[in-house]
C-alpha positions as CSV (number, residue, x, y, z in Angstrom):
1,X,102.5,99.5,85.2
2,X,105.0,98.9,88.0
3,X,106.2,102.1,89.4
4,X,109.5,103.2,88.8
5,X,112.4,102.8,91.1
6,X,113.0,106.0,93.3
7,X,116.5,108.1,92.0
8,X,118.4,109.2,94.3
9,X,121.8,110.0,93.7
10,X,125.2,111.0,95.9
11,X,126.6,114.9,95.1
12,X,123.4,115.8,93.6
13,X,120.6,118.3,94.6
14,X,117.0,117.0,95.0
15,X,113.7,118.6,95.3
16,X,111.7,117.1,98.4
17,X,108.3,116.3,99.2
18,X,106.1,115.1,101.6
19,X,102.8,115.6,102.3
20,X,99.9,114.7,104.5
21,X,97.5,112.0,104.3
22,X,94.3,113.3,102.4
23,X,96.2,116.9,102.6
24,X,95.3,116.9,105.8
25,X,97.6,119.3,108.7
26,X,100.5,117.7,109.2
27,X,101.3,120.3,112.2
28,X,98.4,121.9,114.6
29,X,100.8,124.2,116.5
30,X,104.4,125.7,116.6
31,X,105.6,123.4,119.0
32,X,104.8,120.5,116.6
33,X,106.5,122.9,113.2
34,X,109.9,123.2,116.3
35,X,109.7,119.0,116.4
36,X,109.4,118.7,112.6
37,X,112.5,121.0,112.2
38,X,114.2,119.3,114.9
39,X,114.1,116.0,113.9
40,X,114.7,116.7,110.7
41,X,118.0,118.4,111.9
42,X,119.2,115.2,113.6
43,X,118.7,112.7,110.8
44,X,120.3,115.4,108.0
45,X,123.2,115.1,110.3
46,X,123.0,111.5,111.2
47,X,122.9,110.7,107.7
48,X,125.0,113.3,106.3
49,X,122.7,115.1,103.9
50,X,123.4,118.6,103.5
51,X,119.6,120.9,103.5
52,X,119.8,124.2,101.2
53,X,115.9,125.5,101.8
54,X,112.8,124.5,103.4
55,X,109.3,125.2,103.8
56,X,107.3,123.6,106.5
57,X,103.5,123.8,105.4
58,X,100.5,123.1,107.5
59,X,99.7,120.1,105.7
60,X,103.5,119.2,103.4
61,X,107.3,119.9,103.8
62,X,109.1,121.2,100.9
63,X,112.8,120.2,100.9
64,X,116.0,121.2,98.6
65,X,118.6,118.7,99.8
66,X,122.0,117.0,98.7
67,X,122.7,113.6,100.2
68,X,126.9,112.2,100.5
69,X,125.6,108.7,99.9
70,X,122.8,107.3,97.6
71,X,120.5,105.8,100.8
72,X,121.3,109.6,102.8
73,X,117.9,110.9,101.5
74,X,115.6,107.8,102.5
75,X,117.3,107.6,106.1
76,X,116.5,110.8,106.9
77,X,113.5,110.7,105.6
78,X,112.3,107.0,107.4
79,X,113.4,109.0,110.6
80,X,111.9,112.3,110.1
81,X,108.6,109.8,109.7
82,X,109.3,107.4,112.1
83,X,110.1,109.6,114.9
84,X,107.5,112.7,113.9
85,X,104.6,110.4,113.7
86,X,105.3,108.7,116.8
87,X,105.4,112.0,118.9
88,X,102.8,113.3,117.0
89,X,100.4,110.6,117.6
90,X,101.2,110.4,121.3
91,X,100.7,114.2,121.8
92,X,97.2,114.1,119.8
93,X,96.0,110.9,121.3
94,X,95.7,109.7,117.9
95,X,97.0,105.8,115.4
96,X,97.9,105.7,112.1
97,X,100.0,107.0,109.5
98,X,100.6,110.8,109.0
99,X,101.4,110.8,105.5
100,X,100.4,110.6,101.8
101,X,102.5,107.4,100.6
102,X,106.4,108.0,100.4
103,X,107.8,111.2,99.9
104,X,108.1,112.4,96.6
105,X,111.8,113.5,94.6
106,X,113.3,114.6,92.0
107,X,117.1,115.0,91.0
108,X,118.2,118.3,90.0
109,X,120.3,119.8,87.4
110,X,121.9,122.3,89.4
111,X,123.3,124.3,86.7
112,X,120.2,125.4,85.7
113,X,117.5,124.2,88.0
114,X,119.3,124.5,91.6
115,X,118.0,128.6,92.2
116,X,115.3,128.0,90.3
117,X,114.0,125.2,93.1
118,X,115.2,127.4,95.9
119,X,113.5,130.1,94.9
120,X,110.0,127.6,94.2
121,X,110.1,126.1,97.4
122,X,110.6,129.9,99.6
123,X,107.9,131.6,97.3
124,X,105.2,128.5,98.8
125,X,103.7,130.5,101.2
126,X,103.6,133.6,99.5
127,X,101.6,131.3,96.7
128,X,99.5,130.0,99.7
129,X,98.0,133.6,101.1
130,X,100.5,133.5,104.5
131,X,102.5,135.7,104.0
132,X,103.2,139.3,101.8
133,X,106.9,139.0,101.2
134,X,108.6,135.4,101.7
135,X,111.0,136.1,104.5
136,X,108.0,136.9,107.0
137,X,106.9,133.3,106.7
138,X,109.1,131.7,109.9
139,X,109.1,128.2,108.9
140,X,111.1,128.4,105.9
141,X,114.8,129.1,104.6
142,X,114.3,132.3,103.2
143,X,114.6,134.6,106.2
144,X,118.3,132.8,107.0
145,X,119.1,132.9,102.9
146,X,118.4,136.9,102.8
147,X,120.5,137.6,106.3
148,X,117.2,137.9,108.9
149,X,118.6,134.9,111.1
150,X,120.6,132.2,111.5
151,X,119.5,128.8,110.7
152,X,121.3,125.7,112.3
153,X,120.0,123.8,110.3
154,X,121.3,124.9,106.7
155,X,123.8,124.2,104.7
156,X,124.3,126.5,101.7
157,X,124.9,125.3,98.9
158,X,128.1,126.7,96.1
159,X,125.8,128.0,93.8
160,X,124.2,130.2,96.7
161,X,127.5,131.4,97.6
162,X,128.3,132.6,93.5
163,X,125.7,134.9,93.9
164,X,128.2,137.4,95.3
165,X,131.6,137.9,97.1
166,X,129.7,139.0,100.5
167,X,127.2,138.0,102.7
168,X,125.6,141.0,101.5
169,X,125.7,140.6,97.7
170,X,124.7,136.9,98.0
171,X,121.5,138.3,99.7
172,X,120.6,141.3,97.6
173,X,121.0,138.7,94.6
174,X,118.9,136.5,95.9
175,X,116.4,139.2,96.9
176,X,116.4,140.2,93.1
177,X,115.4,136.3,92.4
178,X,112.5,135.8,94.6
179,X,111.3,139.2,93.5
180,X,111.3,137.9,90.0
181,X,108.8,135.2,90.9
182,X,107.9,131.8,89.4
183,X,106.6,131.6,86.1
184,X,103.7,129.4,85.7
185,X,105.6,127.2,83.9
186,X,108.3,127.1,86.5
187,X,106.0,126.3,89.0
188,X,104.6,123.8,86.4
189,X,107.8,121.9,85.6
190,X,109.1,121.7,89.5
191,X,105.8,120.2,90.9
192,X,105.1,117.6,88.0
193,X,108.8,116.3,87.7
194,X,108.6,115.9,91.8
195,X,105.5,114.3,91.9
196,X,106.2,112.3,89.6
197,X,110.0,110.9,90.2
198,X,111.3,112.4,86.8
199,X,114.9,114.6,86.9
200,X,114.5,118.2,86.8
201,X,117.4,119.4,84.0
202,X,118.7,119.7,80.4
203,X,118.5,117.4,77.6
204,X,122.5,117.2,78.6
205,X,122.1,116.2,82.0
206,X,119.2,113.6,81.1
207,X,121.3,111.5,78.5
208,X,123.7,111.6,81.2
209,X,121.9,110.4,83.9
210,X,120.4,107.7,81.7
211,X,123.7,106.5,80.9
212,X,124.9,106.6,84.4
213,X,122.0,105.2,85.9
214,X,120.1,102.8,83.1
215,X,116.8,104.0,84.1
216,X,114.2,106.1,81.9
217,X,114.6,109.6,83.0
218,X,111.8,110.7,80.8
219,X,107.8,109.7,80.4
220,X,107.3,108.0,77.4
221,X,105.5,109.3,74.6
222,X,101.4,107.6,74.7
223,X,99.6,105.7,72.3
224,X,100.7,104.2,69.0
225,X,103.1,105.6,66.8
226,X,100.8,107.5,63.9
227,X,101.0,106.6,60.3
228,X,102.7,108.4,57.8
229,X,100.1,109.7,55.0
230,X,101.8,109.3,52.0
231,X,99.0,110.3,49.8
232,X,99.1,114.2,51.4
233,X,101.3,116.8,51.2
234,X,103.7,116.8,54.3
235,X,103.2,119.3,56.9
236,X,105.0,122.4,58.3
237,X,106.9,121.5,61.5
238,X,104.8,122.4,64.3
239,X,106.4,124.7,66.7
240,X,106.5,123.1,70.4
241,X,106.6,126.0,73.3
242,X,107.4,123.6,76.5
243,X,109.7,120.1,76.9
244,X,111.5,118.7,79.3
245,X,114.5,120.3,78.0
246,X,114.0,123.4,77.9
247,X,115.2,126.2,80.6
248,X,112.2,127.3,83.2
């Protein structure tokens, strides 16, 4: 089955990922995490896509990220690669590529989903065993999101800034979030619609992307449609606990 077009998609929040080739590091020092960051900081700028959170991994970069223009998020992204691999190799005395395929995306409803992914992508280290609370870890967002530094190269996003009138509010809300943690079925529903290009929102926002866009927005359903039995007695609905459409 041919794969589906990447969507990407001016004014709207995405969920990033890129990962190494066979999960293997992607970063052997902090020198080479200060490069990653760096570069990454001159094509978000060159290509005028605004970064809300991060987490740089040993071996995968977790982005949440608005582009202005519809090819913003594949510039910066060709660069990052382009010019990350290059010094990379040189330094290591090493060929080849660095990564696993493309980077991976999804488009986000930001209503409902935009906290949600911030919160996913600050919590990764905490999931990975590096850190105790999320704001030690210093190759992520979260320390600059609850007030521990500044970081050149964010750009908060509105709904960040409804969390309260002050600096102060915004971070003790946010504190209150990451100490509510993912759900398994949060973590469930960020990672499979990334990995596998589909939007991240309600059944709202998916009719109107399909609309907008004319692309399928959702998997569809496998195998043959079944048969009615029209010699048994029908059924009781069956009660569903997880779709696409409902909130994480």
């Amino acid at each position: 089955m041919a794969r589906l077009p990447r969507l990407l998609l001016p004014g709207q929040p995405h969920h990033l990922m890129l990962r190494g080739n066979n999960r293997q590091p992607i970063v052997h020092a902090d020198a080479d995490r200060q490069q990653v960051l760096e570069f990454l900081r001159d094509g978000a700028r060159q290509y005028k896509v605004a970064i809300h959170a991060y987490a740089l991994m040993d071996n995968h970069l977790h982005l949440v990220a608005t582009p202005e223009d519809e090819q913003g998020i594949s510039k910066m992204m060709q660069s990052l690669g382009r010019r990350y691999v290059a010094w990379f190799n040189h330094k290591y005395g090493r060929t080849g590529t660095l990564w696993e395929g493309r980077f991976r995306a999804t488009v986000i409803d930001s209503e409902r989903y935009f906290l949600a992914c911030m919160r996913y992508v600050e919590l990764n280290p905490v999931r990975a065993g590096l850190c105790a609370l999320p704001e030690d870890f210093p190759w992520s967002s979260c320390a600059s999101h609850l007030g521990r530094r500044s970081d050149a190269l964010l750009s908060d996003h509105l709904l960040y800034w409804t969390l309260g009138n002050t600096p102060f509010e915004r971070e003790m809300a946010y504190r209150e979030l990451l100490m509510e943690g993912c759900t398994e079925a949060e973590r469930l529903s960020i990672t499979q619609a990334t990995l596998k290009g589909w939007p991240l929102g309600s059944s709202g926002f998916l009719r109107a992307l399909a609309d907008q866009t004319q692309r399928r927005v959702q998997p569809q359903a496998r195998g043959r449609p079944r048969k009615l039995d029209v010699t048994s007695e029908p059924s009781a609905p069956s009660i569903i606990s997880k779709n696409y459409s409902d909130p994480i």
